[in-house]
ChimeraX commands (.cxc) that place a marker at each C-alpha (Angstrom):
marker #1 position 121.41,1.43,135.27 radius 0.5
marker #1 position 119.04,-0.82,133.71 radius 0.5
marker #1 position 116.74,2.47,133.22 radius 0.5
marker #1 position 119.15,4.27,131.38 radius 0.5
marker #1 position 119.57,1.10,129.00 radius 0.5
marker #1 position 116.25,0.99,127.76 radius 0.5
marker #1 position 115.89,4.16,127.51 radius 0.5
marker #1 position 118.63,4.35,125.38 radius 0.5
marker #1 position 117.73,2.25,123.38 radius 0.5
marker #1 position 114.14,3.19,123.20 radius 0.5
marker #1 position 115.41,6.55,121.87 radius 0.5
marker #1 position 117.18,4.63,119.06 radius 0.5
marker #1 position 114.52,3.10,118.08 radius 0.5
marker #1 position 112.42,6.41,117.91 radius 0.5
marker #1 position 114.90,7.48,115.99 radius 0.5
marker #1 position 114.24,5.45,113.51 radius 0.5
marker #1 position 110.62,5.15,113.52 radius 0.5
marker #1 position 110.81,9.14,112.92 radius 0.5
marker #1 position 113.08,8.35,110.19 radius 0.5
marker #1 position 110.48,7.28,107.90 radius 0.5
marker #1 position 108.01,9.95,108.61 radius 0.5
marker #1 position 110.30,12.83,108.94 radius 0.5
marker #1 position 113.39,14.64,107.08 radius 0.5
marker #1 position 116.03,12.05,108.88 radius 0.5
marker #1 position 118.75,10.05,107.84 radius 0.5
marker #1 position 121.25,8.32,108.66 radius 0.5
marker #1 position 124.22,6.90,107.00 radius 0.5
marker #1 position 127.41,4.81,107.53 radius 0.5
marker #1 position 128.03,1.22,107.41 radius 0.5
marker #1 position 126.07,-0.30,110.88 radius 0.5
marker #1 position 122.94,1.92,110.34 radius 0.5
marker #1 position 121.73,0.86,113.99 radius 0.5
marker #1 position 125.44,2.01,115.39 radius 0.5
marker #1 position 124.43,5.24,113.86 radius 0.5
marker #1 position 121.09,5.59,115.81 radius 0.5
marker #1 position 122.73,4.28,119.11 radius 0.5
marker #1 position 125.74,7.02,118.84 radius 0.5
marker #1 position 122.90,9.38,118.18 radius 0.5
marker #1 position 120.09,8.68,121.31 radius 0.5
marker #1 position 123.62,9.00,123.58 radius 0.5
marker #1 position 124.59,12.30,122.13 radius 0.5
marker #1 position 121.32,13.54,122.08 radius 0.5
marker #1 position 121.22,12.35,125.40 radius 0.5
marker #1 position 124.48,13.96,127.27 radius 0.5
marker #1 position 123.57,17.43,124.95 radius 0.5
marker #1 position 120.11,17.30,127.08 radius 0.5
marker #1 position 121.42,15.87,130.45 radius 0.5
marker #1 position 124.06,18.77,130.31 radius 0.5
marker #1 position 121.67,21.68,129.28 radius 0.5
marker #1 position 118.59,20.74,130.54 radius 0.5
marker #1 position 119.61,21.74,134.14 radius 0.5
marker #1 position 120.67,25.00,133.21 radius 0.5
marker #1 position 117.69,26.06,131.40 radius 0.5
marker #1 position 115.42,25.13,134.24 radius 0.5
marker #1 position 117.63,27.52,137.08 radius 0.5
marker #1 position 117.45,30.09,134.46 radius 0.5
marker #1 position 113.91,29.87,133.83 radius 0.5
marker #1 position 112.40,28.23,137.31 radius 0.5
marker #1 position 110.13,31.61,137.76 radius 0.5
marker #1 position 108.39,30.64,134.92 radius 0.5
marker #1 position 105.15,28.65,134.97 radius 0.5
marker #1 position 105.60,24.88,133.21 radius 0.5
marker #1 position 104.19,25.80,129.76 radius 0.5
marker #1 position 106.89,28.13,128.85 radius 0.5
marker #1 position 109.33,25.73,130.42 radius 0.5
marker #1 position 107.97,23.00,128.33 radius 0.5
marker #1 position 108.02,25.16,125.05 radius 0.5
marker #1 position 111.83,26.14,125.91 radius 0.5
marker #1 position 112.85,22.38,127.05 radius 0.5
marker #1 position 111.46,21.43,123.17 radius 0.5
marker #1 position 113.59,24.33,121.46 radius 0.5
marker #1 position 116.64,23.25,123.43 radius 0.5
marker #1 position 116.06,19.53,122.71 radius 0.5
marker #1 position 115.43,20.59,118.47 radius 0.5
marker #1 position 118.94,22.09,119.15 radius 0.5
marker #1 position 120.23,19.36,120.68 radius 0.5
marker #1 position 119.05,17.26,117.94 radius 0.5
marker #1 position 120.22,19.84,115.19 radius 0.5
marker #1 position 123.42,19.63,117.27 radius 0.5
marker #1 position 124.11,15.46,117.08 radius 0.5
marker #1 position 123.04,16.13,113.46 radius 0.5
marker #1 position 126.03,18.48,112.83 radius 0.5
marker #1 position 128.09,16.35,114.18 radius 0.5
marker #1 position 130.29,13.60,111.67 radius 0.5
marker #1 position 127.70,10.40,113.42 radius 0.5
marker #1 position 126.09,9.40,110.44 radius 0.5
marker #1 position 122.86,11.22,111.81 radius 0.5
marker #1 position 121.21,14.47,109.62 radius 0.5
marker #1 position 118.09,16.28,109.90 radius 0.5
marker #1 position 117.79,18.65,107.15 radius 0.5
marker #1 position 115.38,21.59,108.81 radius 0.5
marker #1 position 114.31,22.88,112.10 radius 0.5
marker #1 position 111.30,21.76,112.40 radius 0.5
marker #1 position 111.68,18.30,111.58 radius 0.5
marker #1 position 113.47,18.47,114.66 radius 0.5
marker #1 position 110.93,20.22,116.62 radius 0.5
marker #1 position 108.35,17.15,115.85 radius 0.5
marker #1 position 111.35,14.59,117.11 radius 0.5
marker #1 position 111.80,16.47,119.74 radius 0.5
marker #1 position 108.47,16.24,121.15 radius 0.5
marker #1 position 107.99,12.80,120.00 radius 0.5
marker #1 position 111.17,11.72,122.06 radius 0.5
marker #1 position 109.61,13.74,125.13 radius 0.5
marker #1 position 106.44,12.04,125.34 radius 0.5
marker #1 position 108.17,8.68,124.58 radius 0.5
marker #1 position 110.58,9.76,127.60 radius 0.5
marker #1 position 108.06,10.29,129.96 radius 0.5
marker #1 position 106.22,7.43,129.16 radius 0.5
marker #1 position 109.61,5.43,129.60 radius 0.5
marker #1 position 110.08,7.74,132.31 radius 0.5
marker #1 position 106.52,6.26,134.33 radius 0.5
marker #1 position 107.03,2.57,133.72 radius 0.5
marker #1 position 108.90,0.97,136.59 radius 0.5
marker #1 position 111.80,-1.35,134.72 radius 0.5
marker #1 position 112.17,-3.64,137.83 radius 0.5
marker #1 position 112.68,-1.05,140.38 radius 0.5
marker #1 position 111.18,-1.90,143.97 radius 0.5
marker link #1:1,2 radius 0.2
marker link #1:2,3 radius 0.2
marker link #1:3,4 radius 0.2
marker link #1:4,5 radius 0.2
marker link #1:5,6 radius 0.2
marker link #1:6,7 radius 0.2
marker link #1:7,8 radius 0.2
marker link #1:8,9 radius 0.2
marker link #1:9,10 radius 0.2
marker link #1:10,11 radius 0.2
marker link #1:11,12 radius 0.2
marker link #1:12,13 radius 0.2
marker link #1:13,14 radius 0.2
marker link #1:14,15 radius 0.2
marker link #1:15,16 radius 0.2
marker link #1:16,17 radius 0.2
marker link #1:17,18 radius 0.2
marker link #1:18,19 radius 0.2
marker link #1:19,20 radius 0.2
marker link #1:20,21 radius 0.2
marker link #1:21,22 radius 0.2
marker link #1:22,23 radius 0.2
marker link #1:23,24 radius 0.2
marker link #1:24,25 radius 0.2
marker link #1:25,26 radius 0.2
marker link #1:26,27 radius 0.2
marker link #1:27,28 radius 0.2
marker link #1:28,29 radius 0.2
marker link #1:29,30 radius 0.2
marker link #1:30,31 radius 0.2
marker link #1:31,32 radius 0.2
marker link #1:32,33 radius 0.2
marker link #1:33,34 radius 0.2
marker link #1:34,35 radius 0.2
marker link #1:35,36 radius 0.2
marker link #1:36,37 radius 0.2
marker link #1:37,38 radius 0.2
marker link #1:38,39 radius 0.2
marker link #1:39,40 radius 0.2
marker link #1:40,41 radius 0.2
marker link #1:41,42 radius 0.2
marker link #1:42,43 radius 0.2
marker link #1:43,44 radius 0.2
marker link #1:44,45 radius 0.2
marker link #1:45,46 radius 0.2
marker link #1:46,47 radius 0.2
marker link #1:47,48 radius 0.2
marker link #1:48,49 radius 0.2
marker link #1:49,50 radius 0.2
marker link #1:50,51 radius 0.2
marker link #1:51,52 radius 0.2
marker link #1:52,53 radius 0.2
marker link #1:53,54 radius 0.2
marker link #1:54,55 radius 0.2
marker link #1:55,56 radius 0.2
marker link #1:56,57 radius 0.2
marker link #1:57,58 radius 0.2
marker link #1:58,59 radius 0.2
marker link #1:59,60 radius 0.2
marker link #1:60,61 radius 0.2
marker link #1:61,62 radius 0.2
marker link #1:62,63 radius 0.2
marker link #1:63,64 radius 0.2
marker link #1:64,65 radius 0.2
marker link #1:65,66 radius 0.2
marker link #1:66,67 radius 0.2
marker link #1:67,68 radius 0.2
marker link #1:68,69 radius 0.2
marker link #1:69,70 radius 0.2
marker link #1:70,71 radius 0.2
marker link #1:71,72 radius 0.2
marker link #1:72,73 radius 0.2
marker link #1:73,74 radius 0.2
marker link #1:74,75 radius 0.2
marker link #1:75,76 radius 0.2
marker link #1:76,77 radius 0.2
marker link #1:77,78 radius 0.2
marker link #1:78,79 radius 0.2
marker link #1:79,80 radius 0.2
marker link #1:80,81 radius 0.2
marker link #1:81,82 radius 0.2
marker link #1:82,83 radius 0.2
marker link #1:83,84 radius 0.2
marker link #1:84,85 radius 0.2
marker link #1:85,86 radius 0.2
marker link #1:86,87 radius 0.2
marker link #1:87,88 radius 0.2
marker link #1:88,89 radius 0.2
marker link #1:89,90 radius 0.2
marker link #1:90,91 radius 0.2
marker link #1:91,92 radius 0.2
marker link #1:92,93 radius 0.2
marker link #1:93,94 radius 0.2
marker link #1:94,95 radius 0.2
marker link #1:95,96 radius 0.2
marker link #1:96,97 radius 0.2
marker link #1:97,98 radius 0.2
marker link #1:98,99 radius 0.2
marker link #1:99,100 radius 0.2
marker link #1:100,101 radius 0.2
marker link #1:101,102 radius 0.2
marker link #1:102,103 radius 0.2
marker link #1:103,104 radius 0.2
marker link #1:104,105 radius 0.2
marker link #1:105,106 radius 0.2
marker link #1:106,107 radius 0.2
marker link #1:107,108 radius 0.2
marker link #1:108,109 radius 0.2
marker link #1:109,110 radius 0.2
marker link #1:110,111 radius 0.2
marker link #1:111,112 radius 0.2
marker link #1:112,113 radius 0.2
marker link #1:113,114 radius 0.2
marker link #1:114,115 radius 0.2
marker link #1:115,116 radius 0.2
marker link #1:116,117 radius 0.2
view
């Protein structure tokens, strides 16, 4: 559970180190509400199509799996964006570049053992 926290949170703050660099905003009163609400949308969009992506494509080598799991998490992020959150990305491939940011981020989140034994 404690996993899932900091990960959350770690893909907040991505959020809004990308928002400097890249096409993002976000708007509404409690700015960091706005990037929390985000990483958990963002989050449930990917834990929900994720899955299904990877039994449609397992027959195909990791590359092209990779390259599909960054479209669909783009979407995803296009997705939370369209949704009234606070949270915009004006263009697709600002979302492409967050997308792979928060991938590498996740698996380096993914590797680091947050008190498990």
């Amino acid at each position: 559970m404690i996993s899932i926290l900091i990960s959350w949170i770690l893909s907040a703050l991505v959020l809004f180190v990308l928002s400097f660099f890249l096409d993002i905003s976000f708007s509404g009163g409690i700015i960091s509400l706005s990037f929390l609400i985000a990483a958990v949308v963002i989050g449930l969009i990917n834990a929900l199509l994720v899955p299904v992506v990877k039994n449609i494509f397992k027959t195909q080598n990791n590359a092209v799996l990779f390259v599909i799991s960054l479209v669909i998490d783009a979407a995803a992020l296009m997705l939370a964006a369209w949704l009234p959150i606070g949270f915009h990305i004006s263009f697709f491939p600002a979302a492409i570049i967050a997308a792979a940011v928060l991938a590498i981020v996740g698996l380096g989140a993914g590797s680091v053992n947050f008190g498990k034994k």
